[in-house]
C-alpha positions in Angstrom: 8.6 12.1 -2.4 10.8 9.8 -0.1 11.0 12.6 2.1 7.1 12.8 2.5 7.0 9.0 2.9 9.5 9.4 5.6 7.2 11.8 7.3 4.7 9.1 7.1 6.0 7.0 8.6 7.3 8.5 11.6 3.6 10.1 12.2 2.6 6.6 12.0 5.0 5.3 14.6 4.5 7.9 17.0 0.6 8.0 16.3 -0.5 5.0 14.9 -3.0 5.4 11.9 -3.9 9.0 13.1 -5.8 11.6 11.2 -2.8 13.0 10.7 -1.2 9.9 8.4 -4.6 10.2 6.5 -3.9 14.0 5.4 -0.3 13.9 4.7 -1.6 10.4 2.7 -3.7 12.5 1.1 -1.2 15.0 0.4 1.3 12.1 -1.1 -1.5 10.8 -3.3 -1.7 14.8 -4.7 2.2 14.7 -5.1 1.9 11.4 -7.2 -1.0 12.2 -9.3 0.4 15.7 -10.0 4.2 14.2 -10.6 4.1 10.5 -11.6 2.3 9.1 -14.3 0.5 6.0 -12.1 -2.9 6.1 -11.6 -2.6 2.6 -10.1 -0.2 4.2 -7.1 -2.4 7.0 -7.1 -5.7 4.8 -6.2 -3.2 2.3 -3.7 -3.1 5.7 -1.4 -6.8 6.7 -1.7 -7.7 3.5 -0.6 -5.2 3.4 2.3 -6.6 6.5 3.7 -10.1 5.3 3.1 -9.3 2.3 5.1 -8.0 4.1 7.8 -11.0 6.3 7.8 -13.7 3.8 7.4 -12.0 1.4 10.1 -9.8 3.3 12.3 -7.3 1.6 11.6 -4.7 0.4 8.3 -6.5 -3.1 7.7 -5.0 -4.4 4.4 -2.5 -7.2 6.2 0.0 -8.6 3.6 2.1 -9.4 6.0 0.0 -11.3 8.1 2.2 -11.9 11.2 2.1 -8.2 11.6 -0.4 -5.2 12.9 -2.2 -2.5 10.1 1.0 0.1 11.4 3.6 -2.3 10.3 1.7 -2.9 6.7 1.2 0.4 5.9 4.9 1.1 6.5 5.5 -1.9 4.7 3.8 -0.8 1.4 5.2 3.2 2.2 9.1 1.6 2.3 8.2 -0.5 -1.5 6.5 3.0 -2.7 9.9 4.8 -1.9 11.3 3.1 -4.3 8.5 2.2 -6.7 11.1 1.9 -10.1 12.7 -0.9 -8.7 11.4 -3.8 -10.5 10.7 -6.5 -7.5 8.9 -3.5 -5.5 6.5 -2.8 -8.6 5.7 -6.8 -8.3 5.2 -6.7 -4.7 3.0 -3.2 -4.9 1.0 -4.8 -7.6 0.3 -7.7 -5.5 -1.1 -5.3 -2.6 -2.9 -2.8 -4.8 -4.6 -6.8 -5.6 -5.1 -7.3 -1.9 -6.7 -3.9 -1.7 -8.9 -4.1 -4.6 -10.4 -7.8 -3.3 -8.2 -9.3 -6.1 -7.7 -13.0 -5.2 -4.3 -14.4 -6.9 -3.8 -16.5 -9.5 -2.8 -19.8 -8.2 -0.7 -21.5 -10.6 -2.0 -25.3 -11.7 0.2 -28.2 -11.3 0.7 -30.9 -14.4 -1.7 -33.7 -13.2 -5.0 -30.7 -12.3 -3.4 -29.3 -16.3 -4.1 -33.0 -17.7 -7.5 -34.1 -15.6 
């Protein structure tokens, strides 16, 4: 798998968010639905590539001082290495971001008491 993401990543660099990144996204999204039990990570790709092929373009920005290419590589690099506890938070909080789910903000004492 790390290997395909690799292979990702440097279509993406050397061709932006091409057709080609959308079929071997496709093809990852096969891997993880054949190999991996997480249907979440399976939907985080289909949507990715859906992006890409409704808008031209990677527009999910989670990290909003950067471009769609960097965001996407972004959320490839935590998908590497999905087990790791923090990049199963972070994933989670994009798979929000692509799913239109606003965060929780967390209420201070004195909104708690009023």
């Amino acid at each position: 798998m790390k290997a395909q993401i690799e292979k990702i990543k440097k279509t993406l660099a050397a061709e932006g968010a091409s057709a080609n990144v959308v079929n071997q996204l496709k093809e990852l999204r096969e891997y993880v639905k054949a190999q991996l039990n997480e249907p979440g990570y399976v939907r985080m790709l289909r949507l990715a590539y859906e992006n890409i092929e409704e808008n031209g373009d990677y527009t999910f920005l989670f990290l909003p001082d950067d471009d769609g290419k960097t965001n996407l590589a972004y959320m490839l690099d935590l998908f590497a290495d999905y087990n790791n506890k923090y990049n199963r938070e972070e994933l989670q909080e994009v798979r929000n971001l692509m799913e239109g789910i606003e965060p929780e903000e967390e209420e201070d004492d004195e909104t708690a008491e009023a």
